[in-house]
C-alpha positions as CSV (number, residue, x, y, z in Angstrom):
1,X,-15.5,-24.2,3.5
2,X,-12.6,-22.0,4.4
3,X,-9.5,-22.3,1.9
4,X,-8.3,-19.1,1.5
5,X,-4.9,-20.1,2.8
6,X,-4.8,-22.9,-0.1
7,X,-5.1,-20.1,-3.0
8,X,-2.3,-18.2,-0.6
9,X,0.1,-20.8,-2.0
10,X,-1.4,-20.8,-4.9
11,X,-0.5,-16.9,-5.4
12,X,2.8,-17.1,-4.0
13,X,3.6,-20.0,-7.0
14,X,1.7,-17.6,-9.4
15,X,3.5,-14.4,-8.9
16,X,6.8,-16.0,-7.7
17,X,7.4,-12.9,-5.8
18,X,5.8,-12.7,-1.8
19,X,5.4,-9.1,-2.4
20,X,3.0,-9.2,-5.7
21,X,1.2,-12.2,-4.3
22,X,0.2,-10.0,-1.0
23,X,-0.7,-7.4,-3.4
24,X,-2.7,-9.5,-5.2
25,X,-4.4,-11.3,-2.1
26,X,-4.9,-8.0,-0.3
27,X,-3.1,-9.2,2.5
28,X,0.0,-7.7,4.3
29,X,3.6,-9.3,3.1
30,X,4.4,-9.8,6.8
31,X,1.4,-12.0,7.5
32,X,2.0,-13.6,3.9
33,X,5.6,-14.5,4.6
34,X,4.4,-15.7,8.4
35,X,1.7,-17.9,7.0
36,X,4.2,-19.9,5.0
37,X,7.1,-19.8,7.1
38,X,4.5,-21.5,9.5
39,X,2.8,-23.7,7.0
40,X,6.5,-25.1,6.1
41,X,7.2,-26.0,9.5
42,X,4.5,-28.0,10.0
43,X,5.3,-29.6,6.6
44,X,8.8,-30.0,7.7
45,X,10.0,-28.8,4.1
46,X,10.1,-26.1,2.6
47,X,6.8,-25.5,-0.5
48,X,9.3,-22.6,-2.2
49,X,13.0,-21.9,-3.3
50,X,14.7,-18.5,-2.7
51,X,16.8,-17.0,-4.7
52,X,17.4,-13.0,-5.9
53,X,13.9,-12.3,-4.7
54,X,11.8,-14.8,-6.8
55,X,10.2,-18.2,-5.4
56,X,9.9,-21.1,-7.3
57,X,8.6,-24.5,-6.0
58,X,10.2,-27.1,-4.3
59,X,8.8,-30.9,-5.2
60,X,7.2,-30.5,-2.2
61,X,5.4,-27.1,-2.8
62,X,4.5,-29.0,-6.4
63,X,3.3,-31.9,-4.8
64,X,0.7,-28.8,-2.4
65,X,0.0,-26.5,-5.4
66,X,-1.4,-29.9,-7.5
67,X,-3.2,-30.6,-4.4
68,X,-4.4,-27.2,-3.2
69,X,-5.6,-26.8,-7.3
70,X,-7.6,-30.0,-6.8
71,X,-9.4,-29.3,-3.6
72,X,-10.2,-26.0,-4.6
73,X,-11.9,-27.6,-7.9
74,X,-13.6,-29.8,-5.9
75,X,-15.1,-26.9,-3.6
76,X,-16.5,-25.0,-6.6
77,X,-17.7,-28.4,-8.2
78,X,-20.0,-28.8,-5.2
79,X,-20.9,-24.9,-4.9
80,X,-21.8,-24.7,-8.4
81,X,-23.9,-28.1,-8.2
82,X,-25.5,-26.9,-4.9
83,X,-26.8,-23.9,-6.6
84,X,-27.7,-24.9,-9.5
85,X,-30.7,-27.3,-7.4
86,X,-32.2,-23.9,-7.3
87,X,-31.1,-22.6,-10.6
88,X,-29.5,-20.1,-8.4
89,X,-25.8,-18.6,-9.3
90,X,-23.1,-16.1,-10.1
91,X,-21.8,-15.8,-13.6
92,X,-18.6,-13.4,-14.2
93,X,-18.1,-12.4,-17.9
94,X,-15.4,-10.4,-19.6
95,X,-15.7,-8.5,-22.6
96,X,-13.5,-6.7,-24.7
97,X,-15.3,-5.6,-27.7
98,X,-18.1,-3.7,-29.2
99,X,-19.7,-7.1,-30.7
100,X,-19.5,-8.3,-27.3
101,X,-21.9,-5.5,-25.9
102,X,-24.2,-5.7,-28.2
103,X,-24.3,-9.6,-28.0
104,X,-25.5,-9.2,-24.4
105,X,-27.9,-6.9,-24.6
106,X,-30.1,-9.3,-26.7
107,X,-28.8,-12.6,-25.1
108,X,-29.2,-11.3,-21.3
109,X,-33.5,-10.7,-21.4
110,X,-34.0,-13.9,-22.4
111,X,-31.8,-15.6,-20.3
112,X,-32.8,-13.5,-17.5
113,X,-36.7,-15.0,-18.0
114,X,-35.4,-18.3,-17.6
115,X,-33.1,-18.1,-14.8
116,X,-34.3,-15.0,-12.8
117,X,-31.8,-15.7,-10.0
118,X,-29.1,-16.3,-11.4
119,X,-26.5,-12.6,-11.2
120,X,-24.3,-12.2,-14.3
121,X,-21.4,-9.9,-13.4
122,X,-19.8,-8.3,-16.8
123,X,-16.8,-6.8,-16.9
124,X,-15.3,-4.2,-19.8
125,X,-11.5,-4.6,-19.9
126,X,-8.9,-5.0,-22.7
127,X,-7.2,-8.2,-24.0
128,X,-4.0,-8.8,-22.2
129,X,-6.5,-8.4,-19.1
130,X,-9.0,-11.1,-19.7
131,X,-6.5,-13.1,-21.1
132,X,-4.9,-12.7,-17.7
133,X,-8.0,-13.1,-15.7
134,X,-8.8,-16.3,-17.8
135,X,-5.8,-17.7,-17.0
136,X,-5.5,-17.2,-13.7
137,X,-9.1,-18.3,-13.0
138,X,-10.9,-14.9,-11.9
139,X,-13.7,-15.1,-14.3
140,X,-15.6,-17.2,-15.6
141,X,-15.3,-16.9,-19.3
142,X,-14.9,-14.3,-22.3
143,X,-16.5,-13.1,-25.4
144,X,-13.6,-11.4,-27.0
145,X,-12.2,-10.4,-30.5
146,X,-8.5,-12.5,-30.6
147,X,-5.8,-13.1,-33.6
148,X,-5.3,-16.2,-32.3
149,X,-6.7,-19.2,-29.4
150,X,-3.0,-19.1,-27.8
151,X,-2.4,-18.8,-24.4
152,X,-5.6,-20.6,-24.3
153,X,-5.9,-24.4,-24.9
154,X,-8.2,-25.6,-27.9
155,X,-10.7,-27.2,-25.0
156,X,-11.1,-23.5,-23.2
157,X,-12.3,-21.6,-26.6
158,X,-15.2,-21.5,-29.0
159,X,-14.7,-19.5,-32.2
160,X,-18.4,-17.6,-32.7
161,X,-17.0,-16.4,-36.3
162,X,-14.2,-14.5,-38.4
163,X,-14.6,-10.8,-38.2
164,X,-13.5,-9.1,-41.4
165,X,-11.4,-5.5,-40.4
166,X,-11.3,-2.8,-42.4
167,X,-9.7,-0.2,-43.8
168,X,-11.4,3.1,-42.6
169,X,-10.7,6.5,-43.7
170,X,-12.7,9.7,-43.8
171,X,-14.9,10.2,-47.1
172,X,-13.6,13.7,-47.4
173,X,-10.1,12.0,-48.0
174,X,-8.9,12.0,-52.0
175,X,-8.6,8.4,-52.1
176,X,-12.1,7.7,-51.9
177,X,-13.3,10.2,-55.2
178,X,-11.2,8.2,-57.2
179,X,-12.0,4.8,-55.3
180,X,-15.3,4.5,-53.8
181,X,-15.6,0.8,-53.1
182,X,-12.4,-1.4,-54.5
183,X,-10.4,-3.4,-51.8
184,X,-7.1,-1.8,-50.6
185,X,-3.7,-3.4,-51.2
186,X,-0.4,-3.2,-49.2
187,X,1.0,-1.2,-52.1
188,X,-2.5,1.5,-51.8
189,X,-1.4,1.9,-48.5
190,X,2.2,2.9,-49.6
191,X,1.1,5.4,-52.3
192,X,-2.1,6.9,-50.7
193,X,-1.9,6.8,-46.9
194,X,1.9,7.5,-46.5
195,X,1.5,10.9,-45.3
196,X,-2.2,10.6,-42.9
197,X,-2.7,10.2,-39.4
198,X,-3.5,6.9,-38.2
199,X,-5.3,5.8,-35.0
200,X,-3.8,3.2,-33.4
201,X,-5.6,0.6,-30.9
202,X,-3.9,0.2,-27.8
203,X,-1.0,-2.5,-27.4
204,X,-2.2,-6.1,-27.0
205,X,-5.5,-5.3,-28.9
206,X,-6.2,-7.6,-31.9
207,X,-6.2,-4.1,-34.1
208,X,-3.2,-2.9,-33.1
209,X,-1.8,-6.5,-33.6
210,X,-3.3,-6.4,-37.4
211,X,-2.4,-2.4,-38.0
212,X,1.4,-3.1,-36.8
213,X,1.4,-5.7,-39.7
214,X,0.3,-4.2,-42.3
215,X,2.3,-0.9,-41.6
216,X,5.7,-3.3,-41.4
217,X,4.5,-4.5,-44.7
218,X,3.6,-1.6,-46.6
219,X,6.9,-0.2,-44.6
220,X,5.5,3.1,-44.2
221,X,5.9,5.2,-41.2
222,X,2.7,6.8,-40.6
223,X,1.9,9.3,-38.1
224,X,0.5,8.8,-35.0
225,X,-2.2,11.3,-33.9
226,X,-3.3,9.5,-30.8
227,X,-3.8,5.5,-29.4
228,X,-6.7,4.8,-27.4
229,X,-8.1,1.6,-26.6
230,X,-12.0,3.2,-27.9
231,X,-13.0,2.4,-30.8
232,X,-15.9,4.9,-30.4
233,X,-13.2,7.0,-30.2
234,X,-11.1,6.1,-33.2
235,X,-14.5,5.9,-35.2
236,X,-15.4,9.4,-34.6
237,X,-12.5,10.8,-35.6
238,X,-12.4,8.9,-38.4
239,X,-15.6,10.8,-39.6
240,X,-14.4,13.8,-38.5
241,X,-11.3,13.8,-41.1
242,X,-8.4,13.6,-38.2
243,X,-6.9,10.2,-39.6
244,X,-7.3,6.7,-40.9
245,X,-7.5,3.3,-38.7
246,X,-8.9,-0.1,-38.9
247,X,-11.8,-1.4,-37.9
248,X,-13.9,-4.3,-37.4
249,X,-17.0,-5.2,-39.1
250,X,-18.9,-5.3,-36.1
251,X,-18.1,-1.4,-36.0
252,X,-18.3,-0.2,-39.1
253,X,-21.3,2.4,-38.7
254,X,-21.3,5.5,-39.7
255,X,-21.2,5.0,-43.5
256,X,-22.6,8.7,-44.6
257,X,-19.1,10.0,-43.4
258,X,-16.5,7.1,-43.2
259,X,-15.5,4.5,-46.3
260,X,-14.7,0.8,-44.9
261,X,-12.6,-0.7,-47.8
262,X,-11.7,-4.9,-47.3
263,X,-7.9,-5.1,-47.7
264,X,-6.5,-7.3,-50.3
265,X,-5.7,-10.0,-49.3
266,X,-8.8,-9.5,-46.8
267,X,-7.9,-9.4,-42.8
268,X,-9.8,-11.0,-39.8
269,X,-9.8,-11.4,-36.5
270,X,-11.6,-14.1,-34.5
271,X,-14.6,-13.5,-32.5
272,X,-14.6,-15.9,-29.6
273,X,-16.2,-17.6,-26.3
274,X,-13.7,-18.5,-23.9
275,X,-13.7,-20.1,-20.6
276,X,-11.2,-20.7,-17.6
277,X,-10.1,-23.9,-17.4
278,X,-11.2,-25.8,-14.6
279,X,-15.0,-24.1,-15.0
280,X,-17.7,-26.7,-14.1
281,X,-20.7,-25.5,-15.6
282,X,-24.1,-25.8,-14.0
283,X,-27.9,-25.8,-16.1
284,X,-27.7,-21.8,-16.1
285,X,-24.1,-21.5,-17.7
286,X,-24.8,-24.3,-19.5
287,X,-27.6,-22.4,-21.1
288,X,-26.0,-18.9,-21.3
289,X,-23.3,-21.0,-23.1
290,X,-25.7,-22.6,-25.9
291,X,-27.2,-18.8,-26.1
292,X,-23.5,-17.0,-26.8
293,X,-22.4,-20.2,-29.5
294,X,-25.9,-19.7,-31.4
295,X,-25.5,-15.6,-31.6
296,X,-24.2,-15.5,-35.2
297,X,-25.9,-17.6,-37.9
């Protein structure tokens, strides 16, 4: 069932722009621009406004996305069901954090002894990215760390748990001879921590979300040694004295060289399943599904 020109139009009203769409498609924006141009004049109306180089939809091109969006559903629905008579498949997963990992290297045996043909596809990207790939339908689902469900509708996401974050700092640092184990306030952070490095998450990440608020808080300008979007990375320097970040608890190893101290009030991030929104799950996702919600006690 051929309907690649159906998510051409579908692009095109994504991306608003013929250029990013043929990017996106892999396509040239000459044979992009000649599909439609044809496409309209069989329609006899055009699917797209122009104006300053952005597209928008016509009623008409509504009326073809909201049907192109439904046939395409359709064609999956029946893939999906026609494989799973077989317990055959394809799963795509995204991850974006260290809990993540580790989750599917215990879930994935098991799984794999029930449903041996069923492929899972995993992907290691950062938030904005899933999020974007979730949204746009290019994967199947996520097991990420977010502050929040939004973009996401309350039907596309399952919280696994609340992830405390830390505060982690070297134990060569001053602070923790006089403080070994008591929780961290916004005003510690002020009187201790004013003058250390700090290792910041990349944009977009759930830490650099949480670090950005507690900095504007404690209003502190701390220096920046590096960002990195590894927490692998950010952990070993930690240990190795270079500066102070936070951490989730899913991360915190390491304990004969770094201190993890709760803030006070305590901060968390979510850990969370989420799927695209038109995903029509068969017995094996179904499965893999139950398996992910159950991880954490």
């Amino acid at each position: 069932m051929d309907t690649k020109y159906l998510a051409y139009i579908l692009a095109i009203a994504r991306k608003k722009n013929m250029t990013k769409a043929a990017e996106e498609l892999f396509v040239s924006q000459s044979s992009l621009s000649q599909y439609l141009s044809k496409l309209e004049s069989e329609l006899g109306t055009p699917l797209f406004f122009r104006s300053k180089g952005s597209l928008s939809l016509t009623p008409a091109g509504q009326l073809y996305v909201a049907a192109a969006e439904e046939v395409l559903h359709i064609k999956d629905h029946l893939y999906r069901n026609i494989q799973s008579i077989d317990n055959r498949g394809h799963i795509t997963i995204g991850i974006t954090s260290q809990f993540a990992l580790t989750m599917l290297t215990e879930i994935i045996p098991p799984f794999k002894s029930s449903f041996p043909d069923v492929t899972l596809e995993i992907s290691e990207t950062n938030v904005p990215s899933l999020t974007k790939m979730i949204l746009e339908e290019n994967i199947d689902c996520g097991i990420m760390a977010l502050n929040g469900i939004l973009p996401f509708s309350a039907n596309q996401v399952d919280i696994l748990r609340r992830e405390e974050v830390y505060w982690a700092i070297p134990k060569s640092h001053p602070y923790y001879s006089k403080n070994p184990n008591r929780p961290i306030t916004i005003s510690d952070l002020t009187e201790h921590f004013s003058e250390d490095n700090i290792l910041l998450s990349k944009k977009g990440s759930t830490l650099r979300v949480l670090t950005d608020q507690i900095i504007e808080s404690a209003q502190i300008m701390l220096s920046t040694v590096c960002e990195t979007n590894s927490i692998i990375a950010s952990r070993s320097m930690v240990a190795m004295g270079i500066g102070v970040a936070l951490i989730g608890e899913s991360c915190a190893i390491n304990r004969e060289h770094i201190a993890y101290y709760s803030m006070d009030p305590p901060l968390y991030r979510l850990n969370a399943f989420v799927k695209r929104k038109n995903w029509v799950m068969n017995q094996p996702e179904h499965h893999l599904r139950e398996r992910i919600l159950q991880y954490f006690p």
